[in-house]
N, C-alpha and C positions, 0 to 999 in steps of 0.2 A: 380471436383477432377481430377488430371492426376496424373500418374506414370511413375517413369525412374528408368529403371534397371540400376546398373552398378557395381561395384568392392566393393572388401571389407567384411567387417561386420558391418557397421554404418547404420541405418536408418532413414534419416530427413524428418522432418514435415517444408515444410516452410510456415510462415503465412502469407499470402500475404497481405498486408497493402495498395496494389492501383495494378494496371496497366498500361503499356506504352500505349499510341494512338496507334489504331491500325498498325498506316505505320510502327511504328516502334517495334511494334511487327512481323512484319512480314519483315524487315531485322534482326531485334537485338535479338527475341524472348522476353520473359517475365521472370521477376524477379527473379521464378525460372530455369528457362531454364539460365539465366545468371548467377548463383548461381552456380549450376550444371557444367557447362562449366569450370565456377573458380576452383571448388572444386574435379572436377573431373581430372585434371592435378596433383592430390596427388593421385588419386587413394586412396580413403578415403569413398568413400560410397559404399554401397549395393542398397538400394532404397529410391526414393522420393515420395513424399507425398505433393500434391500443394494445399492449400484448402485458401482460400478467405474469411478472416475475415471481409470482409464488409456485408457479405450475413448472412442472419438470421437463424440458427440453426448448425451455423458454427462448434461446439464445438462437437456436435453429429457425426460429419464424421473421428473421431480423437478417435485413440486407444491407449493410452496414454501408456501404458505395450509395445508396441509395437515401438517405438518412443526411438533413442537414443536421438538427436539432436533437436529441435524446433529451425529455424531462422525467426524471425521477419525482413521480406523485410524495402525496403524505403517506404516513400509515399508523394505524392502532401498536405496532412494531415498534421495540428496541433495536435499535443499529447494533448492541450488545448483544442481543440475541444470539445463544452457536445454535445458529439452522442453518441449512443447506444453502437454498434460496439466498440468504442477505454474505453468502461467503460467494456463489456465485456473481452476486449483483454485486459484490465489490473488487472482483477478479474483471468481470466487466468493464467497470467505472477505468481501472488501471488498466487496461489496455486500451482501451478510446483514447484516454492521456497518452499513452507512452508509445502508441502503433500509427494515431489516425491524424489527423488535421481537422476531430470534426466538433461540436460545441455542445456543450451541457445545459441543461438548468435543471438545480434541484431546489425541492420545496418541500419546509419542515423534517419531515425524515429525510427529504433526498440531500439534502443540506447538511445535515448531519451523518449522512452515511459516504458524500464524496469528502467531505475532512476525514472523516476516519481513513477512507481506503487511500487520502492523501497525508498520512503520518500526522493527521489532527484526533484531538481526541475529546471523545462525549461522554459527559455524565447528569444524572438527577440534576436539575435545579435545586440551590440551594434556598430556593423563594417558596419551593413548592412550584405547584401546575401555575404554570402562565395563561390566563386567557381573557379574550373579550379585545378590548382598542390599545392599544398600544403606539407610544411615540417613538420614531426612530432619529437618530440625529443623524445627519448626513454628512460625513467629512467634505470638509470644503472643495479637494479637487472633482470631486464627482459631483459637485452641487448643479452644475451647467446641466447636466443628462434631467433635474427633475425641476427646471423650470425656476433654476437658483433658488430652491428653497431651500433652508435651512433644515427640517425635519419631513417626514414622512409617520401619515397613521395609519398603520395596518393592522388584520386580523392576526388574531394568534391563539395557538391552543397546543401547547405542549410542556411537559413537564424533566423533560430533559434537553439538553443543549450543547455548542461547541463550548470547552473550557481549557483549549489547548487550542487553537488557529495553525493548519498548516504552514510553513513557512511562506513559501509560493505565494500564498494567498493576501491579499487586498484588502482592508476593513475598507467599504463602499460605510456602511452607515451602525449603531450601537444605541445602544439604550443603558440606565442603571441596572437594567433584571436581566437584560444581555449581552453581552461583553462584544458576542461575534454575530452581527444580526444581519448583516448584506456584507458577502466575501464575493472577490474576483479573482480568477488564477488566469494572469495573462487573456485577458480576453477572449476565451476560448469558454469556460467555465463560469456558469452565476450560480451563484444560492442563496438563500432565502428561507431566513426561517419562518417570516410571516408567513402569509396565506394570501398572496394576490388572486388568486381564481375565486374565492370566497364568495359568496353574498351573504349578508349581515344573519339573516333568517336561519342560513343553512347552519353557520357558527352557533344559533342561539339556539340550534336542535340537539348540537355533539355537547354546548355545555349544560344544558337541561338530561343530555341520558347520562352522563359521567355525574350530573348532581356537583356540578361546581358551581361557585359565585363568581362571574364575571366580573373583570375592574374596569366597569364602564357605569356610564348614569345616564338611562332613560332610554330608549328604543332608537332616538332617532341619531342616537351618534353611529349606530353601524349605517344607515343609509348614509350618511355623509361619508362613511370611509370607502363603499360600495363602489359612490361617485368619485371621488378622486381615483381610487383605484385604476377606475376603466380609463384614465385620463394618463394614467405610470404606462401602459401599454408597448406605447413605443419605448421610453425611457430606455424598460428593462432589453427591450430588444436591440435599439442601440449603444447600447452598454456591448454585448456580444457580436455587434459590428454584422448586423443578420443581414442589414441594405447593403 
């Protein structure tokens, strides 16, 4: 477990669903510490809470009365996967839903793993691996939340996706290579398969060791999505009504 103090009155639990290699923990930090960095440019938290859902009595280190926010990290993970761990973590996911009053956000896997444990369902892209810039279009009622824009460009790097949408759930924003790319269940719940916590750098390291081609052109498109990103901050947070 680690803690980071910082502003506000929000307190997040984040689930950590993997971690980076170490080198690159040790320029980029870790999932939360990434997290943090994004979220703390709103000035939107009080403190965090990093505990590691692959380790075994995970559930036990978690004060659930105490907990505004739960974010489910990425992970190198299939939500497919039959392991322990992501049957826990979605026995989990369903009772925050069905016991508590308290709010979600998932990203990339965590995205894909509260559609699942919400009768949505994930499989392989049929594009192959998704990665590099991507444009998301934004349905018009939620246009207000990002500054009436019409799209959003965020990072992304996965190669499986929603291809079944909860019922419950809200298409916020979609793409042609995504069907379900920003979902909402009742404002209590976001997900997200991009990569808002991202920096441009960190993406260009995951698709350089995986030895993929990014669908982007030139270096300086991921700083430009770095910057609008930090700029979504509040959006995504009033979107889950956190003020």
């Amino acid at each position: 477990i680690s803690k980071f103090k910082q502003m506000k009155n929000n307190n997040i639990c984040v689930l950590e669903a993997d971690l980076p290699d170490k080198r690159l923990i040790d320029e980029y930090g870790t999932y939360t510490q990434m997290i943090k960095n994004w979220l703390d440019k709103g000035g939107q938290v009080d403190e965090y809470l990093a505990v590691n859902v692959r380790n075994k009595g995970w559930q036990e280190l978690i004060n659930i009365e105490n907990i505004d926010i739960f974010i489910i990290t990425g992970s190198r993970y299939s939500v497919n996967d039959d392991s322990v761990w992501i049957d826990e973590l979605s026995q989990f996911i369903k009772y925050i839903w069905d016991k508590t009053n308290k709010k979600m956000l998932g990203i990339c896997f965590g995205h894909q793993i509260i559609a699942k444990a919400m009768n949505g369902k994930v499989a392989k892209n049929k594009y192959g691996w998704n990665v590099g810039a991507n444009k998301y279009n934004i349905k018009k009622p939620y246009s207000a939340y990002f500054d009436n824009l019409n799209s959003l460009d965020l990072l992304v790097i996965h190669q499986e996706q929603i291809v079944k949408k909860p019922q419950i759930a809200k298409l916020i924003a979609d793409n042609d290579r995504c069907k379900y790319g920003i979902l909402l269940y009742a404002n209590r719940f976001l997900t997200i398969q991009a990569h808002p916590e991202f920096v441009g750098d960190f993406l260009q390291e995951l698709i350089n060791k995986k030895d993929l081609t990014a669908n982007i052109t030139g270096e300086n498109i991921f700083n430009k999505i770095d910057s609008k990103q930090n700029k979504m901050t509040t959006s995504f947070v009033d979107l889950l009504e956190l003020n």
